[in-house]
Residue frames as qw, qx, qy, qz and C-alpha x, y, z in Angstrom:
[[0.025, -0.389, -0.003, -0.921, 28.98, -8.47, 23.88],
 [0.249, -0.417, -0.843, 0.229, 27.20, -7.80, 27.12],
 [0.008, 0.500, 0.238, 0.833, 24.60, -5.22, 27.17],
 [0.226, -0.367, -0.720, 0.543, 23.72, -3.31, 30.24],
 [0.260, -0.668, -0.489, -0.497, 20.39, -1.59, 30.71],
 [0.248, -0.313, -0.488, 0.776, 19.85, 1.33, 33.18],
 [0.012, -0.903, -0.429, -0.013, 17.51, 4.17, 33.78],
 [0.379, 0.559, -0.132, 0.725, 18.98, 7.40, 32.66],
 [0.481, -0.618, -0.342, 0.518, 20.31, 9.20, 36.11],
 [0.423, -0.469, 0.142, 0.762, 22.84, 11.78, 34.74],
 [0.422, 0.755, -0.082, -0.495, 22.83, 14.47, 32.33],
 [0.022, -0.531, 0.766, 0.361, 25.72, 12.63, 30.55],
 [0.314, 0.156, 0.921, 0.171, 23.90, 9.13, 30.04],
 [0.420, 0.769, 0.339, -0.343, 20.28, 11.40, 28.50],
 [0.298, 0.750, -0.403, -0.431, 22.87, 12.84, 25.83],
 [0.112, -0.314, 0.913, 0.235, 24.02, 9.31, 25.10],
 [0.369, 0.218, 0.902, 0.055, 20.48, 8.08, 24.51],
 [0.413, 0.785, 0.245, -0.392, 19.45, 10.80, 22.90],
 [0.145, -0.427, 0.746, 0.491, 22.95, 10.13, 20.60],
 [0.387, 0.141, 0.904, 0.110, 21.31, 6.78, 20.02],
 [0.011, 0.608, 0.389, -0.692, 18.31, 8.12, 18.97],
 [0.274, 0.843, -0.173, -0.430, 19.28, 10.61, 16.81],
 [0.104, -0.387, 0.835, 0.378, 21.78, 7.99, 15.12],
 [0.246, 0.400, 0.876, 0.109, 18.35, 5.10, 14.42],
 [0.307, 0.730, 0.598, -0.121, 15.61, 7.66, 13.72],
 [0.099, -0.806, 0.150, 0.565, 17.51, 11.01, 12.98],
 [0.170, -0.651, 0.628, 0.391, 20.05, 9.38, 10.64],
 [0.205, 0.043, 0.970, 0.127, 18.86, 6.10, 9.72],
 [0.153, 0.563, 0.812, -0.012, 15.37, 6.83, 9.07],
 [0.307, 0.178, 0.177, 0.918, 15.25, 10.16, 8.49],
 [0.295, -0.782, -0.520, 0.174, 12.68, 11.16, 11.01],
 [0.063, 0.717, -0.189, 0.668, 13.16, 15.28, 11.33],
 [0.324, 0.017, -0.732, 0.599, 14.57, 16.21, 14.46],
 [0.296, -0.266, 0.250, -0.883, 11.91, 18.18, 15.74],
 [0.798, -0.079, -0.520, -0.296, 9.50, 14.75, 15.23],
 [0.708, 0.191, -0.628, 0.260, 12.08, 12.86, 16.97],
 [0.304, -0.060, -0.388, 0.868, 13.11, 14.99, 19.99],
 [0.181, -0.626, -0.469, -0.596, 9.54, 16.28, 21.30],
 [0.162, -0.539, 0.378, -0.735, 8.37, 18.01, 24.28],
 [0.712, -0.577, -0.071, -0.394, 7.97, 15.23, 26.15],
 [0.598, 0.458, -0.514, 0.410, 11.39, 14.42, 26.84],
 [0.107, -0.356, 0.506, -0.779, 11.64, 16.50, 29.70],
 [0.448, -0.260, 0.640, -0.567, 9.13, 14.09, 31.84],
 [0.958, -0.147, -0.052, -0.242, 9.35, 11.04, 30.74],
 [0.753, -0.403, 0.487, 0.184, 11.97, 7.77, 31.99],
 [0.312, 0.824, -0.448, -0.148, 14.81, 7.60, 30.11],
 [0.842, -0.370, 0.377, 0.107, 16.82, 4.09, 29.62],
 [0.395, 0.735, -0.544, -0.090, 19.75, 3.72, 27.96],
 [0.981, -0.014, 0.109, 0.158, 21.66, 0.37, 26.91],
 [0.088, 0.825, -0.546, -0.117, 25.99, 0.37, 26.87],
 [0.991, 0.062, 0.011, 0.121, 27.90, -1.85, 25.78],
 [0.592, 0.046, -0.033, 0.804, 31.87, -1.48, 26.94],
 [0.234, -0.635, -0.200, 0.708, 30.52, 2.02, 27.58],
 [0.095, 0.068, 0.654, 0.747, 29.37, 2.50, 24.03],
 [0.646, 0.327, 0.296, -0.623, 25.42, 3.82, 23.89],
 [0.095, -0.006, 0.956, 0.277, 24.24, 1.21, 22.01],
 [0.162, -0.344, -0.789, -0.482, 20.50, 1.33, 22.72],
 [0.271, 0.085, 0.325, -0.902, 17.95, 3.75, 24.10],
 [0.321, -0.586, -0.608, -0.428, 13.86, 4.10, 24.58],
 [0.196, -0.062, 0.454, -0.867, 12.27, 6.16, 27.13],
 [0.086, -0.437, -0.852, 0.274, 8.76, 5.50, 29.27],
 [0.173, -0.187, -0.074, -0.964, 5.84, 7.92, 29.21],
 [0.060, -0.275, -0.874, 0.397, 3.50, 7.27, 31.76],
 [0.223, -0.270, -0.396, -0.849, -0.10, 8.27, 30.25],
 [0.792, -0.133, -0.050, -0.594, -3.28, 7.86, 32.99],
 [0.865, -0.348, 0.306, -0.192, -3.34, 4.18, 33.84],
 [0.960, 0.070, 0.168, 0.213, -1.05, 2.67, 31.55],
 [0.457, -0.623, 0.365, 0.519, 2.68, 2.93, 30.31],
 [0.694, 0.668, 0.054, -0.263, 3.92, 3.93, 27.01],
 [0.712, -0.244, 0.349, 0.559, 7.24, 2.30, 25.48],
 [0.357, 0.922, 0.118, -0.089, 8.48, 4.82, 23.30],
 [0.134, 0.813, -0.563, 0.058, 11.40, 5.92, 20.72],
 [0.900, -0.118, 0.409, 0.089, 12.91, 1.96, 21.16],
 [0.529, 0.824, -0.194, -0.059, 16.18, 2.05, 19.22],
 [0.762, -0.420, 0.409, 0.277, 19.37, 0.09, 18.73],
 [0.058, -0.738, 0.470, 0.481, 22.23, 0.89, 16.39],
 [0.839, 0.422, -0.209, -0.274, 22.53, -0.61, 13.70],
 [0.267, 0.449, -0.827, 0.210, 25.91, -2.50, 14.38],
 [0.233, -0.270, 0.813, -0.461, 24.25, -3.71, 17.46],
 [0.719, 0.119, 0.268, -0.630, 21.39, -5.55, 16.00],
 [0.880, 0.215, -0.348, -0.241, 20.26, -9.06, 15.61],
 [0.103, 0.250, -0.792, 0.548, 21.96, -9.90, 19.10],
 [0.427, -0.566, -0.676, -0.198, 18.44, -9.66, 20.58],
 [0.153, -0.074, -0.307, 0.936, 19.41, -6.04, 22.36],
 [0.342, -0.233, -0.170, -0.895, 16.07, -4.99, 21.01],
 [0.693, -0.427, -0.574, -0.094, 14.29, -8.21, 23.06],
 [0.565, -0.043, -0.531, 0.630, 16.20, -6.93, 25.81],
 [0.039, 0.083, -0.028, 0.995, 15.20, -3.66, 25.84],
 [0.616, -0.420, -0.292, -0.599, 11.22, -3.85, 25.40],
 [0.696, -0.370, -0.615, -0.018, 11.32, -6.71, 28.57],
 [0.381, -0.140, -0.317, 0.857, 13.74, -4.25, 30.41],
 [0.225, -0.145, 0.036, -0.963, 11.14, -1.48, 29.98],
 [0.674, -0.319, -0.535, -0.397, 7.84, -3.86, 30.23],
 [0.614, -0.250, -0.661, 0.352, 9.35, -4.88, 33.57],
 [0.241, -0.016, -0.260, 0.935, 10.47, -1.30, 34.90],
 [0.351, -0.264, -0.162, -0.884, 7.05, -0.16, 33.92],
 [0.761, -0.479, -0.397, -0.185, 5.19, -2.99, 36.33],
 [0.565, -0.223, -0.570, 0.553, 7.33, -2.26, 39.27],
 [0.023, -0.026, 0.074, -0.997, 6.60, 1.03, 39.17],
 [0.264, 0.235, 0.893, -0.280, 2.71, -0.26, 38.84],
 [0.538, 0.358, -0.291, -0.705, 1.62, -0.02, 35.22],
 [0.724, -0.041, 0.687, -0.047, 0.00, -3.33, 34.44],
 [0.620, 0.557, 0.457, 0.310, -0.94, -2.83, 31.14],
 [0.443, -0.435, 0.422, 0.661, 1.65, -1.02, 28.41],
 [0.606, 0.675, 0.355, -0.225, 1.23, 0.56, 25.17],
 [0.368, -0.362, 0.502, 0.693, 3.40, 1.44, 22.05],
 [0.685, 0.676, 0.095, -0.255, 3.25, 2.39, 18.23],
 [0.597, -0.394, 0.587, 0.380, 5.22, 0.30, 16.46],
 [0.153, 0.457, -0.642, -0.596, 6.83, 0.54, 13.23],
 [0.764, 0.274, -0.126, -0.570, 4.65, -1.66, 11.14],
 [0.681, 0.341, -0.648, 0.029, 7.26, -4.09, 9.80],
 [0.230, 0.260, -0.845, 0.407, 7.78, -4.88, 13.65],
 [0.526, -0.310, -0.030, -0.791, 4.81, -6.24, 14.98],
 [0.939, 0.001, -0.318, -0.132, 5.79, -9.33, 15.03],
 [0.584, 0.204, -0.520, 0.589, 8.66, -8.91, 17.27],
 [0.276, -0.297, 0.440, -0.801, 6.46, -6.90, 19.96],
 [0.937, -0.187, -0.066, -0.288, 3.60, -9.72, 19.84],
 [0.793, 0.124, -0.537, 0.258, 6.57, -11.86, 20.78],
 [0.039, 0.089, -0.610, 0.787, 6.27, -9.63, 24.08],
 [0.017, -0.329, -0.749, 0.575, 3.08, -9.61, 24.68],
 [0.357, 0.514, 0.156, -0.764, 1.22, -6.92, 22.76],
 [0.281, 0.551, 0.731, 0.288, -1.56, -7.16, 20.06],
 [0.044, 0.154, 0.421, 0.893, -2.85, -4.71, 17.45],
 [0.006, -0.668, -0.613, 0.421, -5.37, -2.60, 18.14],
 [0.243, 0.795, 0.115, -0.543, -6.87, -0.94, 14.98],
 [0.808, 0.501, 0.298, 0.084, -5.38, 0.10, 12.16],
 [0.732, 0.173, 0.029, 0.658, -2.22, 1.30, 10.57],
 [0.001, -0.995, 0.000, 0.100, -1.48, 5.11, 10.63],
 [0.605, 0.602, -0.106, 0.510, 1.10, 7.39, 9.61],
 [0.371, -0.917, 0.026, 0.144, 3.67, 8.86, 11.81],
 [0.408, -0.630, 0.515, 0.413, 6.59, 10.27, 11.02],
 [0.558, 0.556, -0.444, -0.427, 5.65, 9.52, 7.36],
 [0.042, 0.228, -0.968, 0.095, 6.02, 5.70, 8.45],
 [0.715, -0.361, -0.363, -0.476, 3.10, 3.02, 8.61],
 [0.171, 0.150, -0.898, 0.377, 2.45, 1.86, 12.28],
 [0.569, -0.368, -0.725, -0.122, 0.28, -0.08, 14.29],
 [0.387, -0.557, 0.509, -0.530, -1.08, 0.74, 17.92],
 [0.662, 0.000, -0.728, 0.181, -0.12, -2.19, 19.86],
 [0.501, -0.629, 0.341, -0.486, -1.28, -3.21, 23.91],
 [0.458, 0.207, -0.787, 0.357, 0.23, -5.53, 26.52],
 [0.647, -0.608, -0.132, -0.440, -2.28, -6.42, 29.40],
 [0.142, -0.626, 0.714, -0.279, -0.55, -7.03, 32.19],
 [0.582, -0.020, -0.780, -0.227, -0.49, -11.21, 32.74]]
């Protein structure tokens, strides 16, 4: 399986990662939509992952002041444990330094902290609740 990674252009690919989405956090996790789907949609970067032309995996950018935010990071369940989700965070870590964010931020699902420090980022603080979930804030200085 070969997963390609793009910045959403079209109205058609945004409805496919917002599919995704709504299939990992909506469905799977049972995040309410309104949580999920929030008003910053509408201005931040959008990337979707296909596979054969299947959405497969989505996460969108939110560009905050000096630094970048990786947000909403989601791969189907079928697709995981391929390393689509290693794909994705370096595909957005990168997109966000060309564009010239050095240093990146995220709130990650607790249980996955250990798979973003395997990009780069470290806790910062303490747990919290979102979305009725425990997570971590996590940063990535640029290197």
């Amino acid at each position: 399986m070969n997963l390609e990674l793009r910045i959403v252009q079209t109205i058609d690919d945004l409805i496919r990662a917002h599919a995704v989405r709504a299939i990992v956090f909506c469905s799977g996790q049972h995040v309410p939509y309104a949580l999920e789907h929030d008003t910053h949609d509408v201005s931040c970067m959008h990337i979707l992952g296909t596979i054969a032309g299947e959405p497969a995996a989505a996460g969108r950018l939110r560009f905050v002041h000096e630094y970048a935010k990786l947000e909403r990071i989601a791969v189907r369940r079928r697709f995981r444990g391929k390393g689509f989700g290693h794909r994705l965070t370096d595909f957005m870590v990168a997109t966000a330094g060309e564009l010239g964010f050095l240093h990146c931020r995220l709130h990650a699902q607790a249980h996955l902290q250990d798979f973003y420090a395997g990009h780069g980022f470290h806790v910062v603080g303490r747990p919290f609740a979102e979305a009725g979930m425990p997570h971590v804030l996590m940063v990535r200085q640029a290197k």
